[in-house]
N, C-alpha and C positions, 0 to 999 in steps of 0.2 A: 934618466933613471926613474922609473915607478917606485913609489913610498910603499914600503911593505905596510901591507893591512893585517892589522892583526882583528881576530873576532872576539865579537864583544859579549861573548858566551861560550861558556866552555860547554864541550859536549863529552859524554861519555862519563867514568867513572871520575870518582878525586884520585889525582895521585898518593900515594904514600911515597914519604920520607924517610921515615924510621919504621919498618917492617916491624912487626913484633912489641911493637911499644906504643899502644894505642892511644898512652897519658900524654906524651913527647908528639905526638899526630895532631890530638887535642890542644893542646898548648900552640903548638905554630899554627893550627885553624883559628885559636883566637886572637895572637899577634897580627897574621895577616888581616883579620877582619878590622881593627884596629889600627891597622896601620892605615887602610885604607877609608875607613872612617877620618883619620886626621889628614892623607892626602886633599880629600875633598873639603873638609873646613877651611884649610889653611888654603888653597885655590880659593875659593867664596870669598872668606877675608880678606884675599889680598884684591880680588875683583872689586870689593867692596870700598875697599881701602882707594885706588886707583880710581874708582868712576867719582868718591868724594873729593878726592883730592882735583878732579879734573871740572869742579865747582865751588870748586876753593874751600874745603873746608878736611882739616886736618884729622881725619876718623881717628887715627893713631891716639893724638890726645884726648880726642871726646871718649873714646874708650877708657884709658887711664884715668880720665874725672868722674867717670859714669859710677855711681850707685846704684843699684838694684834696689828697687821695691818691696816689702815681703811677698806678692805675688808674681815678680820675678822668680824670686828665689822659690818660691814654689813651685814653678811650672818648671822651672829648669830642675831642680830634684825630683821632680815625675820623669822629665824626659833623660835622667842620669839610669832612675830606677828602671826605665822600658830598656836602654840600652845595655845595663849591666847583664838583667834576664836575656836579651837577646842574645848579648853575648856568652854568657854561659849556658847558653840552652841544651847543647849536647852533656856538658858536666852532670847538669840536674836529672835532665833524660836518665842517663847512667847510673845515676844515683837512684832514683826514682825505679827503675827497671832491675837494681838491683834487689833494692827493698823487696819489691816486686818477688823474687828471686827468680828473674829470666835472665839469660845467659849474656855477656855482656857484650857489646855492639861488633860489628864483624873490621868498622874501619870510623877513620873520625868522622863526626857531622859537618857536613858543609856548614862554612861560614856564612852565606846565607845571601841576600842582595845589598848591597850598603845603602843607606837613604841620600839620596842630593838635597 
C-alpha cells in the first residue's frame, strides 16, 4: 500500500467555514496559524530534548534551572512583538482599511507561512 502524499501547499482559494461571518473566518485563520506555530515548537523541543538526552544530558532540567538574561528577555519580547503583528495582520489590515473607509475584506487573510 502507497502512503498518501499530501501537498505541502495549498492551491487555489482559502476555504470558508462560516460564510457570512468574516470575524468567526478571522478567528479560526488565527488559531490555525497558532496552532501550527506550537506544532512546530514542541516537534523542535522534543528533537531537542531527545538528541540532548542521547549525550547524556537532561535538557528537561536545564531548562527548568535556566534564567534568562535581560537581553534574553529582550530578543524574545521582539520576537513575541513580530509574531503578535504577524498574527493579527488581517485584524489590523481591516481596521486600518476601515479607518481608511474602504469596504471591508471580501474573505479572511491567509494565515500566512509558519517560521521553522
Amino acid at each position: 500500500m502507497k502512503p498518501i502524499q499530501i501537498p505541502r501547499s495549498a492551491k487555489g482559494p482559502s476555504p470558508h467555514f462560516f460564510p457570512g461571518e468574516p470575524a468567526a473566518e478571522q478567528l479560526l485563520s488565527m488559531v490555525l496559524a497558532i496552532a501550527a506555530e506550537l506544532s512546530i515548537i514542541r516537534e523542535r523541543l522534543d528533537t531537542a530534548e531527545q538528541v540532548a538526552a542521547g549525550r547524556g544530558l537532561d535538557l528537561r532540567a536545564e531548562i527548568e534551572r535556566y534564567q534568562p538574561t535581560l537581553a534574553d528577555r529582550e530578543r524574545r519580547e521582539a520576537w513575541r512583538v513580530q509574531f503578535l503583528q504577524h498574527l493579527l495582520q488581517g485584524v489590523t489590515d481591516e481596521v486600518a482599511a476601515a479607518a481608511a473607509g474602504a469596504p471591508p475584506a471580501a474573505g479572511p487573510p491567509a494565515a500566512g507561512k509558519t517560521r521553522t
